[in-house]
N, C-alpha and C positions, 0 to 999 in steps of 0.2 A: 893394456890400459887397466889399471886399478879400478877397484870400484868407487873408492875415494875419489881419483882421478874424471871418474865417469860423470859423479854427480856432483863434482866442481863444473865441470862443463857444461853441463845440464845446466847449474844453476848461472853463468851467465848467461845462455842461451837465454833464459829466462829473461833476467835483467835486460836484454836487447830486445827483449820483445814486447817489455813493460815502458819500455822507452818509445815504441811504435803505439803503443796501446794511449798511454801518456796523449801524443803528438795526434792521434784522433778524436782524446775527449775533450783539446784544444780546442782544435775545429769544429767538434761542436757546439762548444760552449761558444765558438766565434759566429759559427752560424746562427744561432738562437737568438743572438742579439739584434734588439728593434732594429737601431740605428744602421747595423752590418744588411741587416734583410734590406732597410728599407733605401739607403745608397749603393749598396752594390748587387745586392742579388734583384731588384727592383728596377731600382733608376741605369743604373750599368747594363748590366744583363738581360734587360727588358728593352726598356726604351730607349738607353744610348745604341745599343746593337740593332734594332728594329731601324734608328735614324741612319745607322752606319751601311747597312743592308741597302737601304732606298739612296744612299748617296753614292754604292758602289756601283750603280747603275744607270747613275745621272748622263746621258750623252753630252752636257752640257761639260763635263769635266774632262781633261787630257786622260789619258790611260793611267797613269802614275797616281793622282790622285784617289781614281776608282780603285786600283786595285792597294792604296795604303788605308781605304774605308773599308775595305773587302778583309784584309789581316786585321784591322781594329776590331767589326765584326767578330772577325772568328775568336779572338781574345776570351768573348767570354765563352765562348765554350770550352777552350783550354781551363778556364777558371773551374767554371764545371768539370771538368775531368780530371784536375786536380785534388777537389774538394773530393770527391767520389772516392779517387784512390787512395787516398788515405782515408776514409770509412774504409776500404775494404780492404786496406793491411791492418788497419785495429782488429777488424773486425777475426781477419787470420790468424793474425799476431794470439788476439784472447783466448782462441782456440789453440794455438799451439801451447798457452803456458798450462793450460788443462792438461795436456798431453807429457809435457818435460814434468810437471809434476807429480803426474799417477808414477813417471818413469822412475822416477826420485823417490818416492813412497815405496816402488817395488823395489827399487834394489837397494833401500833403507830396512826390507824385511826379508831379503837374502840372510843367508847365515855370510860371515865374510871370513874370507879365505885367508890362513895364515901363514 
């Protein structure tokens, strides 16, 4: 592989991880917001999940019912661990473009082979 060839690669590698990078300053700028905090991270996440919890456990319900309040529950914590993992591919992502870039800079101060 050329060195030409090296640091075209590099630089999409780049671009694909500027696209991750991208896709978690999304979500945070989706989390920041009043309305998102205060419907879903709040009302959803808190207190629909806490009513879903208490309903998963009603004896007064057939089995089927408890256990479709028991996966609503869990929902938001899927949300949550969604939201997480892409903080923590931006977060990788940011650190890799540090990384293809110093690589990019070094073999931009190679002598190049002719």
């Amino acid at each position: 592989m050329t060195q030409g060839d090296q640091i075209e690669l590099y630089e999409k590698k780049i671009q694909e991880f500027q696209k991750v990078v991208e896709h978690r300053d999304k979500m945070r700028k989706l989390t920041a917001n009043k309305l998102f905090k205060e419907l879903i991270l709040e009302e959803f996440c808190v207190n629909e999940c806490a009513r879903y919890v208490r309903t998963s456990v009603n004896p007064r319900l057939d089995a089927d019912s408890r256990a479709n309040a028991l996966h609503i529950a869990q929902s938001t914590g899927h949300l949550r661990m969604y939201l997480e993992a892409i903080e923590q591919m931006g977060n990788q992502a940011e650190q890799e473009i540090v990384k293809y870039t110093a690589a990019i800079d070094e073999l931009r101060s190679e002598p190049q082979e002719s």
